[in-house]
RONUVO-376852 format. One record per residue (C-alpha): residue number from 1; residue in one letter; z, y, x. Coordinates in nm, 3 decimals, padded with zeros to 5 digits. Example, Ala and Ser with C-alpha at 12.3 -4.5 7.8 and 13.67 -1.06 7.14 Angstrom:
RONUVO-376852
+------+------+---------+---------+---------+
| resi | resn |      pz |      py |      px |
+------+------+---------+---------+---------+
|    1 |    A |  00.780 | -00.450 |  01.230 |
|    2 |    S |  00.714 | -00.106 |  01.367 |
+------+------+---------+---------+---------+
***
This chain:
RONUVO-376852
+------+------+---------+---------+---------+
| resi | resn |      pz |      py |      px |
+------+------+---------+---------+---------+
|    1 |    X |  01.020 | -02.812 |  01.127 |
|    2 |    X |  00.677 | -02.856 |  01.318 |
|    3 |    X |  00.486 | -02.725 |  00.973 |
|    4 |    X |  00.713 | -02.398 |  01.031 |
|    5 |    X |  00.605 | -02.367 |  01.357 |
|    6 |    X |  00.222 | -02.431 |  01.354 |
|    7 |    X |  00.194 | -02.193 |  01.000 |
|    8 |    X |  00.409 | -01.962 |  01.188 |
|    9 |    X |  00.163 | -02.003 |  01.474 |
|   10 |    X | -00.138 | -01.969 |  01.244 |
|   11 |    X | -00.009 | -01.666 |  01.064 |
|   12 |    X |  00.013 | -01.474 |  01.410 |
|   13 |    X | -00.333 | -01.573 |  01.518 |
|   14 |    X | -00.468 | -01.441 |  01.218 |
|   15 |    X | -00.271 | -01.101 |  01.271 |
|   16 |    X | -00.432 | -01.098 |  01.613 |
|   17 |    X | -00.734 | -01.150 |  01.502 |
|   18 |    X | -00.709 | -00.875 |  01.208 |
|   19 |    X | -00.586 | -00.597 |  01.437 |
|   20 |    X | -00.912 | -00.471 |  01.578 |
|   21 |    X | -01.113 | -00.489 |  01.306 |
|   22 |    X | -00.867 | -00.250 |  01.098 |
|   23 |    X | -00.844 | -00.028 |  01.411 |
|   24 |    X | -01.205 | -00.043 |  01.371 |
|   25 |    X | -01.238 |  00.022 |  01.006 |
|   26 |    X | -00.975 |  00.361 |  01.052 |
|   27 |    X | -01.182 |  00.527 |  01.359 |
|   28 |    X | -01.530 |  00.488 |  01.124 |
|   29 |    X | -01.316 |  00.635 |  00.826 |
|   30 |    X | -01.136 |  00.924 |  01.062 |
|   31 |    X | -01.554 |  00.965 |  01.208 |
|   32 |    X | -01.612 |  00.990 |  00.827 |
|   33 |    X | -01.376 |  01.284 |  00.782 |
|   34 |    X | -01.453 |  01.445 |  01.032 |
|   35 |    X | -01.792 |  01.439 |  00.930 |
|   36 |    X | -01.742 |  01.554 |  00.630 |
|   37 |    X | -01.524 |  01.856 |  00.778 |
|   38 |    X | -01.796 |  01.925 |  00.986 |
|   39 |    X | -02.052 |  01.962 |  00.722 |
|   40 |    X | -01.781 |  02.194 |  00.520 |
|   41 |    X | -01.808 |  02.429 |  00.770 |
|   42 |    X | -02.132 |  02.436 |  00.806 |
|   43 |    X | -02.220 |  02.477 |  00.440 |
|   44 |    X | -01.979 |  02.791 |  00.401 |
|   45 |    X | -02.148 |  03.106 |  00.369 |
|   46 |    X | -02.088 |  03.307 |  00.737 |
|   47 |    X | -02.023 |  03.672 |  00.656 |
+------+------+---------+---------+---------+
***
């Protein structure tokens, strides 16, 4: 049962680990879209 325990341990280490870099990756895609929303509304034609 130790093997349980340490891959069990490993496994939520690696989560831990993981977290901040997707929380990372999602701000620089929603900076991204916003962006790109930005530029949208700059490019239409202002009547």
């Amino acid at each position: 049962m130790r093997w349980m325990s340490r891959l069990h341990n490993h496994k939520h280490r690696s989560q831990t680990k993981m977290t901040p870099h997707f929380q990372r990756i999602k701000k620089k895609r929603f900076l991204m879209e916003v962006n790109k929303f930005l530029f949208h509304l700059l490019m239409l034609p202002r009547y």
